[in-house]
Structure formats: C-alpha cells, structure tokens
N, C-alpha and C positions, 0 to 999 in steps of 0.2 A: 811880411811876405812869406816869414817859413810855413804859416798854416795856411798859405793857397795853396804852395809845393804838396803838402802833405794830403789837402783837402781833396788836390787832383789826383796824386797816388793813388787815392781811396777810391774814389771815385772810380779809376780805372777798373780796379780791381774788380767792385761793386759790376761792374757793364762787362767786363771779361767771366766774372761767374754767372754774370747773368746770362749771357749767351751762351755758356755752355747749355744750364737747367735748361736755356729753350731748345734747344738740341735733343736732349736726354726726352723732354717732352712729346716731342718730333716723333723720336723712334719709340716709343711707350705708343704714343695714339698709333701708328702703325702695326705694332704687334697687335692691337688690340681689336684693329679693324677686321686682322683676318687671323684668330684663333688658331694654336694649334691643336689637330687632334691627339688627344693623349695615346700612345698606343695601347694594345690588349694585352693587359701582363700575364692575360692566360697562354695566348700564343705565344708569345714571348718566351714564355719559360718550358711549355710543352717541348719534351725531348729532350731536353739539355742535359739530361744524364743517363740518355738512352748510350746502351753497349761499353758500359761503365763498371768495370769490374764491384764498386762498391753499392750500384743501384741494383745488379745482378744481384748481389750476397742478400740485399734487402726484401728481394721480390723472393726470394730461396728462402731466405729466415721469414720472411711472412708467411708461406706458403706453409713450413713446417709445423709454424705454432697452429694456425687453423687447423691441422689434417692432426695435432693432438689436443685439441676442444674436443669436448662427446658432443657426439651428434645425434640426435635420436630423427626417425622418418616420421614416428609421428607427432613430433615437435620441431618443426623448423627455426623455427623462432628461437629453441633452445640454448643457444650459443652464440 
C-alpha cells in the first residue's frame, strides 16, 4: 500500500507541473502572436548627453584637434 501513497504523490506532482508548462505555453504562444517592436537604439540614444558638461569638452577637444591637422585648399581630402 505504501507505493500507491507514493505512486499518487508523483503522480500529483507530475499534473501540478504539468499544468504549470501548459500555462507558461499559453503566455509564450501569446507573445508570439503579437511581436514586440524592438525600439530604435538610434533614437534612443540621440541626445542623451546633449548640454553635458563632458560632451561639451568632447565637441571642443574635437573641434581643436581638427583646426590643428594641415589643411591645404587644394587637397581636401588631405586630412
């Protein structure tokens, strides 16, 4: 008699995870029906360090290294 106790224990157990997975299935086919759209990580990020004391220094120190590359007018391309 103790392994039909045991065998129904299992048994339970076996039909209580089982209807979870069916669950978890449930909401999986549902996500699935209606995608989401990924956002644009371009827009996203555009601005995010505008008026930024450290994006400032970067646009400044960019600016200087260029303005000390030689330039010549008739080589554009030269730098």
């Amino acid at each position: 008699m103790a392994t039909t106790t045991l065998d129904s224990n299992r048994v339970e157990s076996i039909e209580t995870r089982l209807s979870a997975l069916e669950r978890e299935m449930i909401e999986f086919r549902k996500r699935l029906a209606k995608p989401e759209v990924a956002p644009n990580w371009l827009q996203k990020v555009t601005g995010a360090m505008k008026g930024r004391p450290e994006f400032l220094e970067m646009v400044e120190l960019g600016r200087e290294y260029r303005e000390s590359l030689p330039y010549s007018d008739e080589d554009p391309d030269a730098w």
